[in-house]
C-alpha positions as CSV (number, residue, x, y, z in Angstrom):
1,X,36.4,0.4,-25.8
2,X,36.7,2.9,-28.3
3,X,34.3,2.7,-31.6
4,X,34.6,4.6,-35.1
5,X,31.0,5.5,-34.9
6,X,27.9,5.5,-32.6
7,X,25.0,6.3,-31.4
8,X,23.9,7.8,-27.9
9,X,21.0,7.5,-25.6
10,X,19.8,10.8,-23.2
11,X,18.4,9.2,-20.9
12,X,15.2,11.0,-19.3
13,X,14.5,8.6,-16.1
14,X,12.8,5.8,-18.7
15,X,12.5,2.3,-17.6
16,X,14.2,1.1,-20.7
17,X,17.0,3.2,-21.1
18,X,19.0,-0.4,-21.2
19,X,16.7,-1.9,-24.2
20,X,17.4,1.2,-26.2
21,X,20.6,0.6,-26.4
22,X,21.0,-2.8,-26.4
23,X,18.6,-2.4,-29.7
24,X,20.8,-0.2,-31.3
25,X,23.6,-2.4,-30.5
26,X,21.7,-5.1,-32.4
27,X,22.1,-3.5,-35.8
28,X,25.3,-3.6,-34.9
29,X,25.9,0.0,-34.2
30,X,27.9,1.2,-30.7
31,X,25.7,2.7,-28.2
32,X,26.0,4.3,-24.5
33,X,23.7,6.1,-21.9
34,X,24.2,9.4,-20.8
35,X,21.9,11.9,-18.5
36,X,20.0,14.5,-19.8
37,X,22.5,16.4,-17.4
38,X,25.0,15.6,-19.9
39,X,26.5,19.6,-21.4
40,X,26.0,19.6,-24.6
41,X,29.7,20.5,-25.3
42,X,30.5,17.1,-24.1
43,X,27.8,15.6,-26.7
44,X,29.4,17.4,-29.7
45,X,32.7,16.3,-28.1
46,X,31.7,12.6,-28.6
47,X,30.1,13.4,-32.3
48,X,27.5,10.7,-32.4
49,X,25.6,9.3,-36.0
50,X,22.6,10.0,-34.1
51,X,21.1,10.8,-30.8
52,X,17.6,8.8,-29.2
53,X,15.6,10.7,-26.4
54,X,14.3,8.0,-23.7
55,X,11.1,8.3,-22.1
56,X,10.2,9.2,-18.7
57,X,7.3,9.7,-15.8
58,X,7.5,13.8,-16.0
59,X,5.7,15.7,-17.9
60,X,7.5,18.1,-20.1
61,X,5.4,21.5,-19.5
62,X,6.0,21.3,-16.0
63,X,8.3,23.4,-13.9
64,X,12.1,21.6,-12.9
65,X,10.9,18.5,-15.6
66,X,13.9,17.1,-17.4
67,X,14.6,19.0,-20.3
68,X,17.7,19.7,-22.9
69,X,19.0,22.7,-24.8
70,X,17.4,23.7,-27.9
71,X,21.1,23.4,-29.4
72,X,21.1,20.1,-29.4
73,X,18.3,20.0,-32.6
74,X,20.4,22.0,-34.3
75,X,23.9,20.2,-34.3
76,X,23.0,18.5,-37.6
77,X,22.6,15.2,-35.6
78,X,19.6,13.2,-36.9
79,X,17.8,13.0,-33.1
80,X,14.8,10.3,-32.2
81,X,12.9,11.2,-29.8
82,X,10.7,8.3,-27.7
83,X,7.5,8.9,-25.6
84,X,8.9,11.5,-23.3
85,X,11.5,12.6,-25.3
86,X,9.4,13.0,-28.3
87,X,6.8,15.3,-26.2
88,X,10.3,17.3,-24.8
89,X,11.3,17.7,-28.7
90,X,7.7,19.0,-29.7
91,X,8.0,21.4,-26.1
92,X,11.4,22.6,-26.5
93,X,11.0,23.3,-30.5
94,X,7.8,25.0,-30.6
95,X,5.0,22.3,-30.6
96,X,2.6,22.1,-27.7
97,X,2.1,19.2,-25.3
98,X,-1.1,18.7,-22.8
99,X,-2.8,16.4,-20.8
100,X,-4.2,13.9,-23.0
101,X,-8.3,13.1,-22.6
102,X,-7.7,9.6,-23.0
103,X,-4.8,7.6,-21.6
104,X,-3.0,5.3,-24.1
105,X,-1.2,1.9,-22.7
106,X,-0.2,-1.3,-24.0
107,X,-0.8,-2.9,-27.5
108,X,-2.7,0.0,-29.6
109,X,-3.2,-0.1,-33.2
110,X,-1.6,2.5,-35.0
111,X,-2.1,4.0,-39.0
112,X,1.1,5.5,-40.5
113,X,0.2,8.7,-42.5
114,X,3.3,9.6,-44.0
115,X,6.1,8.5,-45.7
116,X,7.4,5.4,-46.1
117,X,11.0,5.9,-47.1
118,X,13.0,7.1,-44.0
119,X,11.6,6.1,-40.3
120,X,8.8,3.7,-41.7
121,X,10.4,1.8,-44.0
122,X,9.1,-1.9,-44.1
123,X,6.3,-1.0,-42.0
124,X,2.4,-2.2,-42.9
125,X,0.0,1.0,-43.1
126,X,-1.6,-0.1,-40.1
127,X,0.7,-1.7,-37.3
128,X,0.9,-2.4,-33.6
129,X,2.8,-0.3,-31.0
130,X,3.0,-0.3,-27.2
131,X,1.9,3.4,-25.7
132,X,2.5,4.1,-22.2
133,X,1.7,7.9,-22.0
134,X,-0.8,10.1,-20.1
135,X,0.1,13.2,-21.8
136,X,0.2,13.9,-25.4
137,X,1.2,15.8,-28.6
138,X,-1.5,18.2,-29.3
139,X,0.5,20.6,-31.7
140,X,3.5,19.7,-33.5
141,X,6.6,22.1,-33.8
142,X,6.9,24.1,-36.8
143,X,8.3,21.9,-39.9
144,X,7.4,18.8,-38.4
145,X,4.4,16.4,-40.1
146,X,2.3,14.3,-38.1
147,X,3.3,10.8,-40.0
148,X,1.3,8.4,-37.7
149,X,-2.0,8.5,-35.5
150,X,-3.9,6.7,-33.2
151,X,-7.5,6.4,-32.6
152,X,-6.8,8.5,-29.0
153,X,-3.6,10.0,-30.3
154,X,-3.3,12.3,-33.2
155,X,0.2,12.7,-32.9
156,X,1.8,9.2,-33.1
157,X,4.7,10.1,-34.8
158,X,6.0,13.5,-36.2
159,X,8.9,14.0,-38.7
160,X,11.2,17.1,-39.9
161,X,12.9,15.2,-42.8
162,X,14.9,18.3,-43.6
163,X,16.4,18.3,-40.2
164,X,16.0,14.8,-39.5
165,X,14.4,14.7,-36.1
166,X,11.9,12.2,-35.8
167,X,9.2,11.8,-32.7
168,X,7.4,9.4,-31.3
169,X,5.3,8.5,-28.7
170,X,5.3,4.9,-28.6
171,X,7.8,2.6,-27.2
172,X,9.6,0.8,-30.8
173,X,12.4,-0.9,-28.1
174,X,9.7,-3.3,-26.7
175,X,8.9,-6.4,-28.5
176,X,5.2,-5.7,-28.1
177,X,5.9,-3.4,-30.7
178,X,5.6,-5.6,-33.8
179,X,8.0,-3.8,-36.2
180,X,9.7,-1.8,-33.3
181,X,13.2,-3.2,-34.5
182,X,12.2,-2.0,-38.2
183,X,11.8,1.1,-36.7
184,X,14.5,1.6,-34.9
185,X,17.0,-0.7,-37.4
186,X,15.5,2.6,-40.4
187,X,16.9,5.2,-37.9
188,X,20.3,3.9,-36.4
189,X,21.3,2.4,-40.2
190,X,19.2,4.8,-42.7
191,X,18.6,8.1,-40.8
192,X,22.1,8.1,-39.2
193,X,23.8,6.4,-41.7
194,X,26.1,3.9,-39.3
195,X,27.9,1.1,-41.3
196,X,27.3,-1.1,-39.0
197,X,30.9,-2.9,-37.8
198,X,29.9,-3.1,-34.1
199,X,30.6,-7.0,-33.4
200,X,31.9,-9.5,-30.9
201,X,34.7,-10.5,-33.3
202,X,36.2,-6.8,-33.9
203,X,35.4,-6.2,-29.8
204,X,37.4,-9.7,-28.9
205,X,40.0,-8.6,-31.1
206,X,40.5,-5.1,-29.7
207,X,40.3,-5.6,-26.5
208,X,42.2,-8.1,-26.4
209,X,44.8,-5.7,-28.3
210,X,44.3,-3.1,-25.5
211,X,44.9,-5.3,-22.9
212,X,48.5,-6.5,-23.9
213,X,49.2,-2.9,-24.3
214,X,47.6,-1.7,-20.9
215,X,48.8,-4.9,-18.8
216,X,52.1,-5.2,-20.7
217,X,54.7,-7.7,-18.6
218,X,52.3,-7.1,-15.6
219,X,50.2,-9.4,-13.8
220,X,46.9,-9.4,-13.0
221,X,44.5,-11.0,-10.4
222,X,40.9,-11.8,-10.6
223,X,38.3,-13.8,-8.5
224,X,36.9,-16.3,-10.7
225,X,33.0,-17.5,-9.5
226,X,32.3,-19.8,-12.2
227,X,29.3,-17.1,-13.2
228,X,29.3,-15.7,-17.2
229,X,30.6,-12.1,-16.6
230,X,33.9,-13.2,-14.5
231,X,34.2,-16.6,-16.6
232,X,34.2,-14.7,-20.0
233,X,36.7,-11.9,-18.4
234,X,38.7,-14.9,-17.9
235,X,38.9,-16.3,-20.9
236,X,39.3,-12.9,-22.6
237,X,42.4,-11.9,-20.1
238,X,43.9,-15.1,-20.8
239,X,44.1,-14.8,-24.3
240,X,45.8,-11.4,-24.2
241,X,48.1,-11.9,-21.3
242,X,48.3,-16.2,-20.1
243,X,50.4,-16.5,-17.6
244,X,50.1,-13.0,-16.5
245,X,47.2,-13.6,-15.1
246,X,46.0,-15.4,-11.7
247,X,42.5,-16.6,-11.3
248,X,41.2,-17.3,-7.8
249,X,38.3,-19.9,-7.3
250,X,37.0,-19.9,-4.4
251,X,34.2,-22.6,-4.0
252,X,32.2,-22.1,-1.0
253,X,29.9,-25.0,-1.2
254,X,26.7,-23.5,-2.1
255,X,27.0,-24.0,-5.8
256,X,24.9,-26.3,-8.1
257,X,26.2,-29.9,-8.6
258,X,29.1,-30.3,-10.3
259,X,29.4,-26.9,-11.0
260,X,32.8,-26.1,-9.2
261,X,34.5,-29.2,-10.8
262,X,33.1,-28.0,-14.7
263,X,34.7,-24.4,-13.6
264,X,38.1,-26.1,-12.8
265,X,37.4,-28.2,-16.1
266,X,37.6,-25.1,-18.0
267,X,40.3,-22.6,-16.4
268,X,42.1,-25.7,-14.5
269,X,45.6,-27.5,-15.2
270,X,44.1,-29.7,-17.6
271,X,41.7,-27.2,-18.9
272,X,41.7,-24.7,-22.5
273,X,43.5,-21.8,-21.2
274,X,47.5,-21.5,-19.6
275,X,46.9,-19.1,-17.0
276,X,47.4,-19.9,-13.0
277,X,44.2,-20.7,-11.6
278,X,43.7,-21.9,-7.3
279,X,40.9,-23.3,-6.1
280,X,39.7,-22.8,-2.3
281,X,37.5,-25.7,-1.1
282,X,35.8,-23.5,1.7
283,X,32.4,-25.0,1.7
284,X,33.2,-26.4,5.2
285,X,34.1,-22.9,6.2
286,X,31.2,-21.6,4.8
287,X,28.7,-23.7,7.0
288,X,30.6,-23.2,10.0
289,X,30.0,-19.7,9.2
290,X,26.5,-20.0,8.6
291,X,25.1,-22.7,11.4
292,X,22.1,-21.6,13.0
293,X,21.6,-18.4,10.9
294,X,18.1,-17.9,9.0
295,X,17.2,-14.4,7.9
296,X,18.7,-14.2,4.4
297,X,20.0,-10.8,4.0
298,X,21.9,-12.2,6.8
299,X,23.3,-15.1,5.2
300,X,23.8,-12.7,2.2
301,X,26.8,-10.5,4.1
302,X,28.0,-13.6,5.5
303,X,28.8,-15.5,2.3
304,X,30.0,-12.0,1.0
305,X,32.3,-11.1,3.9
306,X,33.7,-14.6,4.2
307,X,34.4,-14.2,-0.2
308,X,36.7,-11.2,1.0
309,X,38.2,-12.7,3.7
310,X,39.3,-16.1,1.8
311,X,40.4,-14.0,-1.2
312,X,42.7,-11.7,0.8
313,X,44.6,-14.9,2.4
314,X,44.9,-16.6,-1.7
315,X,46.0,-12.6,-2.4
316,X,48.7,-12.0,0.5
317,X,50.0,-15.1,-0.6
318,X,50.6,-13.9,-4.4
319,X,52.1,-10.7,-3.1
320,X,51.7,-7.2,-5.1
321,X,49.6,-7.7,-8.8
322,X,49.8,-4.8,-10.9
323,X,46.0,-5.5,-11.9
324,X,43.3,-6.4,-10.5
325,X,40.3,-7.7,-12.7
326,X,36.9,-7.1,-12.4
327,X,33.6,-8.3,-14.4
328,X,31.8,-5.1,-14.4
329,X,29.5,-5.0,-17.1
330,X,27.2,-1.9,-18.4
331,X,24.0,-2.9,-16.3
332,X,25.9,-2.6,-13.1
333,X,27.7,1.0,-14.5
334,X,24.1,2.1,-15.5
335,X,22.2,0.4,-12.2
336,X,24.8,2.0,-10.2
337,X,23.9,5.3,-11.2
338,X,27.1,6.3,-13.5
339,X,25.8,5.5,-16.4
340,X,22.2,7.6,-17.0
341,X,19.7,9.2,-15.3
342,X,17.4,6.4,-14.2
343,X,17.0,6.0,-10.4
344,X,19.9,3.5,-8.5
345,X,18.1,0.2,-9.0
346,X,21.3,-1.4,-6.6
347,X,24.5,-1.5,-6.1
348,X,27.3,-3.5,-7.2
349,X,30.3,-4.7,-5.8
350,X,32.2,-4.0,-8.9
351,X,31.3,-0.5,-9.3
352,X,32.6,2.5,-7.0
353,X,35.2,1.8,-4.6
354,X,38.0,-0.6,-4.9
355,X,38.7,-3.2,-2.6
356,X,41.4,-2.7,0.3
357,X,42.3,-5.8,1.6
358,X,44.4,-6.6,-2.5
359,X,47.8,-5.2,-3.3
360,X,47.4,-3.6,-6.6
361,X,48.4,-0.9,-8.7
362,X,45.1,-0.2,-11.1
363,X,42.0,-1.7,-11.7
364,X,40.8,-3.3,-15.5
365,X,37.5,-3.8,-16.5
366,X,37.4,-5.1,-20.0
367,X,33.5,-6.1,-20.0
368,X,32.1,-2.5,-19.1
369,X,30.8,-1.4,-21.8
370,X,28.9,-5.1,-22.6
371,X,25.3,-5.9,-22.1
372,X,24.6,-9.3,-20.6
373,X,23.9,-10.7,-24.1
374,X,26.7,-9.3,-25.8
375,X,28.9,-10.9,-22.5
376,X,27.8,-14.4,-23.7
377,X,28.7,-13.7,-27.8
378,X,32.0,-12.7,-26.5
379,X,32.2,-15.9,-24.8
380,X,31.6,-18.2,-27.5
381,X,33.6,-16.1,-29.7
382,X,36.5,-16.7,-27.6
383,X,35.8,-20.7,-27.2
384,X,33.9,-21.0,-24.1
385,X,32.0,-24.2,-23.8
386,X,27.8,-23.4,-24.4
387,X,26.8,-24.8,-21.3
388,X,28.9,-22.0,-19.5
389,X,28.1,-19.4,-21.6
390,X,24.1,-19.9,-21.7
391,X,24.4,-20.8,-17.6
392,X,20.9,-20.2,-15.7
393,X,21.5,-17.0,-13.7
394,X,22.6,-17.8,-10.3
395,X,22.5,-15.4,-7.5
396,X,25.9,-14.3,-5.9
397,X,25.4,-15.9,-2.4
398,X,24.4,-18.8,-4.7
399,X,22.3,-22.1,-2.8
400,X,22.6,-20.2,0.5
401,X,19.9,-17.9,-0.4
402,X,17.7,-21.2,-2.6
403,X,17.5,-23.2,1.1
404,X,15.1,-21.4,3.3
405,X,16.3,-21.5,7.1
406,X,19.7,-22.5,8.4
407,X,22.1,-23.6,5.8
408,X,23.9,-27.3,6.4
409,X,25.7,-29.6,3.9
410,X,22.6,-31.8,4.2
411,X,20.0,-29.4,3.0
412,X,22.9,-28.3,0.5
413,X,22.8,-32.1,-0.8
414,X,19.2,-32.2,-1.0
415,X,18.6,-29.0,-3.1
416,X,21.7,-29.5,-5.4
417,X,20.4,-32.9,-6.3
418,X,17.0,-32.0,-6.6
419,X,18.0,-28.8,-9.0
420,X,20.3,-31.3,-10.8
421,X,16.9,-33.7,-11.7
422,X,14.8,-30.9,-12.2
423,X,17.2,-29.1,-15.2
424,X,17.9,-32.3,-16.7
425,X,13.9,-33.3,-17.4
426,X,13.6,-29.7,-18.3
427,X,16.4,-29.9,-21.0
428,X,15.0,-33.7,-21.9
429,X,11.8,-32.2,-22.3
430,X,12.6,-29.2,-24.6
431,X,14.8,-31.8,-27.2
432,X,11.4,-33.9,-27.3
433,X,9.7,-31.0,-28.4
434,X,7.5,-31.4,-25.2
435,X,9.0,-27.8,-23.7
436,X,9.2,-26.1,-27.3
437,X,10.8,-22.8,-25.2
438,X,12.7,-23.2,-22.0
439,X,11.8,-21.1,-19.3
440,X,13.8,-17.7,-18.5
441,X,15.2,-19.4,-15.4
442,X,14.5,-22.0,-13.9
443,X,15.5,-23.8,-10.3
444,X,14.8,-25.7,-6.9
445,X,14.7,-24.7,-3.5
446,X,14.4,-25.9,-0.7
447,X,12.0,-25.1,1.9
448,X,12.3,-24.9,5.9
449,X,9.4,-26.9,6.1
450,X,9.1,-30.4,7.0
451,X,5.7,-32.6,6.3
452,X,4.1,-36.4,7.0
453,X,4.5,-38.6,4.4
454,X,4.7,-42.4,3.0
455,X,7.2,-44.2,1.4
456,X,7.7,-47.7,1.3
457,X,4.8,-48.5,4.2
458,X,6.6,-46.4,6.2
459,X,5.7,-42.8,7.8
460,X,8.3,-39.7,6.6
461,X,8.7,-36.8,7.9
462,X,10.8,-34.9,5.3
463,X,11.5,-32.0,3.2
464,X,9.4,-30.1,0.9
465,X,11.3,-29.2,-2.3
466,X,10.0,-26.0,-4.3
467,X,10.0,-25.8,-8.3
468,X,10.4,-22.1,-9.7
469,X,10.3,-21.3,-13.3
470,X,9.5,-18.0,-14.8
471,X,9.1,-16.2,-18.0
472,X,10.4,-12.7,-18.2
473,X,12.0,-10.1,-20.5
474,X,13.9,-8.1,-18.4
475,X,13.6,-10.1,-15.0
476,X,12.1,-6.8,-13.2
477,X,9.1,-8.6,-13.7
478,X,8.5,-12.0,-14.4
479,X,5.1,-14.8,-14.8
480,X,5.2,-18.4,-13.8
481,X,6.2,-20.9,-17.2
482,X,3.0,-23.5,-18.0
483,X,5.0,-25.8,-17.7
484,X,3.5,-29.3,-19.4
485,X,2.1,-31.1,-16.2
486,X,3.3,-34.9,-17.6
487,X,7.1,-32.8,-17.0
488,X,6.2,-31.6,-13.0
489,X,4.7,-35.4,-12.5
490,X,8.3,-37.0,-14.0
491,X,10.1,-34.4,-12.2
492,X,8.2,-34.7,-8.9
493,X,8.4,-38.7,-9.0
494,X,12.3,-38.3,-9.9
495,X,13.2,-35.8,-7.0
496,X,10.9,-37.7,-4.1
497,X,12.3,-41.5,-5.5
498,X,16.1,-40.4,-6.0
499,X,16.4,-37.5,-3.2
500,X,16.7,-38.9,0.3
501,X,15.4,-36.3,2.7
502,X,12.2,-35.3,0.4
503,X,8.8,-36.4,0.6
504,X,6.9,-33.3,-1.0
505,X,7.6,-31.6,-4.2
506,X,5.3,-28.3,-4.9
507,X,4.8,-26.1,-7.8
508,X,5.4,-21.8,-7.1
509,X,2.9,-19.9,-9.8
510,X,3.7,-16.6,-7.9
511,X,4.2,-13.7,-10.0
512,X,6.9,-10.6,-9.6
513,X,5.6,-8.8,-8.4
514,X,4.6,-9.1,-5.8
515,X,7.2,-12.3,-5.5
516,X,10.6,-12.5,-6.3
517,X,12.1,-14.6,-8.7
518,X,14.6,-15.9,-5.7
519,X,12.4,-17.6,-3.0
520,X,14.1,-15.7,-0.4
């Protein structure tokens, strides 16, 4: 989508390239990722209110380490430069950068010696900031004043107020750092002087404005999951095009309970939007598929290949589409490589290459330039019901890869029922004030193993159902939730009393690393 104003992010291989911009998004400000690769012809081309340097593992004096043009200080641009990209600004402008004698990471307390009126703004004189840095600032570039210290690090931050380039060498995107938003909320609004109309309203609006004029009398196909990125593209398509546009469903069994019925609830004949929406009961098809197969990235290409093949048969029967829809949203651009420098976490089905088996003219993907959070605003802004819009996550190959061993409509019962118990008590628990926060996610598995037990006099030999809940910011790595132990007794007594098939119900307190959040 096109925006009046914005700010960009040169990405330098930094973990967080992604929170960057997602926190400039939040003062409501447009933001995308580009590689430090990026010619600077094409980033005077885009004229960006600002610029922000990411961080990154090199070190700046070092020969073939990322670097940029000095040009791109002199544009007039205010530029921020974070961790590594405040050390690159210092290298490339005449500062010097070394080794540091003392390492700085995590929560370090930090004294701001300058002024108060442009970057620090709001900020207490002595304040909190995550460090993650092995080298450091040990002379700063001619013009620039140091404006913050550490105990370790004389060079906190460094400003040129004349030229409005600002450094420094903590990280203001994590929450760890206290006034980090401050921080960053002073440059995107202050510095760079945004107004500040970036919102879900005005986005719903245009795109939706884009879409009649792209799609026109067209029509346009997409494979609905019931997940938030296709649900939302849904509801977004529908509003700009309705009858245009064919959603295929295709339910293959291994969702939670009642979650393919709430799906047909919403886009169905009797549901809020007039579009054509078919639903493929394939769950039988699915197990058939799947008998007798354990290793999961196994299961995974079966439940994905047998996706393709049910959709091709619901698409030969529609005939040509003009469009076909897909739910790509930024993560999976910048994941995939396209969208930064950061190294290919995975790759996405809706990214690079289009699918062969759909007759279509052009592909749309009206979500791309969202974040995850910004998906789910656009959801309610366009009258999704909550519970679909704040859904758990829920991995692609859904309860296939939540059930340990072979997958069978028995063990499909037994973990969706379990799940079902184990999110209601949660929820019960969090109106009572007994949960104050929900966990990050939370679900049931099932495992493959099978144990003694006694119910009713009589011996078991049963099911043991595993409870995962985590807490995590960004889900690459996540901690076990405390959750109260008076919630894991109901639950446990609930599941093994109203479950047939369970006798065991067990706790998992494994980290990620070196677990998964999926018990796979």
């Amino acid at each position: 989508m096109a925006a009046e104003e914005k700010v960009i992010v040169i990405d330098f291989g930094g973990q967080y390239n992604q929170l960057v911009a997602r926190r400039v998004r939040e003062c409501n400000v447009y933001c995308e990722i580009y590689s430090y690769r990026t010619p600077i012809d094409q980033i005077k081309a885009m004229n960006p209110k600002g610029i922000i340097l990411t961080g990154g593992p090199n070190s700046c004096y070092e020969e073939g380490a990322p670097t940029y043009t000095r040009e791109l200080f002199e544009l007039g641009i205010p530029v921020l430069g974070l961790c590594y990209g405040a050390q690159l600004m210092m290298h490339v402008l005449g500062g010097k950068v070394e080794k540091a004698p003392v390492r700085e990471y995590g929560k370090t307390e930090t004294f701001i010696d300058g002024s108060k009126e442009a970057l620090f703004a709001g900020v207490e004189d002595k304040t909190i900031v995550w460090m993650s840095h092995f080298d450091y600032i040990s002379k700063v570039a001619p013009g620039f004043e140091i404006i913050a210290h550490t105990a370790d690090c004389p060079v906190a931050a460094a400003a040129c107020e004349d030229k409005k380039l600002y450094a420094i060498q903590f990280h203001p995107e994590v929450l760890h750092t206290v006034k980090g938003k401050e921080i960053l909320h002073n440059f995107v609004r202050g510095i760079c002087q945004t107004a500040g109309t970036w919102r879900m309203d005005s986005f719903v609006e245009n795109t939706v404005r884009e879409i009649r004029e792209k799609v026109g009398d067209g029509k346009v196909l997409l494979a609905l999951s019931g997940g938030v990125d296709s649900s939302v593209l849904a509801a977004l398509l529908a509003k700009a095009i309705g009858k245009q546009l064919t959603c295929v469903f295709v339910d293959h069994g291994l969702l939670r309970k009642n979650e393919g019925d709430e799906v047909e609830g919403v886009f169905g004949p009797n549901g809020n939007f007039d579009i054509n929406f078919i639903r493929v009961n394939a769950a039988d098809r699915y197990y058939a598929k799947l008998k007798g197969v354990e290793e999961p990235e196994r299961k995974r290409k079966i439940i994905g290949e047998e996706f393709i093949r049910v959709f091709e048969e619901e698409a030969k029967k529609i005939g040509t589409v003009d469009f076909l829809a897909q739910g790509t949203i930024y993560p999976d651009v910048v994941e995939s490589g396209l969208g930064g420098e950061s190294v290919v976490i995975k790759s996405h089905h809706n990214v690079g290459g289009l699918p062969d088996y759909v007759d279509f003219k052009e592909i749309i993907e009206p979500l791309r330039s969202l974040f995850k959070d910004e998906v789910r605003k656009a959801g309610l802004e366009l009258g999704l019901p909550e519970y679909l819009v704040f859904r758990q996550p829920f991995p692609g190959p859904g309860l296939g890869i939540r059930i340990i061993g072979e997958v069978t409509a028995e063990k499909v019962r037994i973990v969706q029922d379990a799940d079902y118990i184990y999110r209601e008590e949660l929820a019960n628990a969090h109106k009572e004030g007994i949960c104050p926060k929900l966990p990050d996610q939370y679900f049931a598995a099932l495992s493959n193993m099978r144990s003694v037990g006694v119910m009713g006099d009589e011996r078991t030999y049963d099911y043991a159902v595993v409870l995962r809940a985590v807490e995590t910011i960004d889900f690459m790595t996540a901690e076990a939730s405390e959750i109260p132990f008076e919630v894991l007794q109901k639950v446990m007594s609930r599941i093994i009393n109203e479950v047939k098939g369970v006798n065991r119900v067990m706790y998992d307190l494994t980290s990620k690393p070196p677990g998964t959040v999926e018990l796979e």
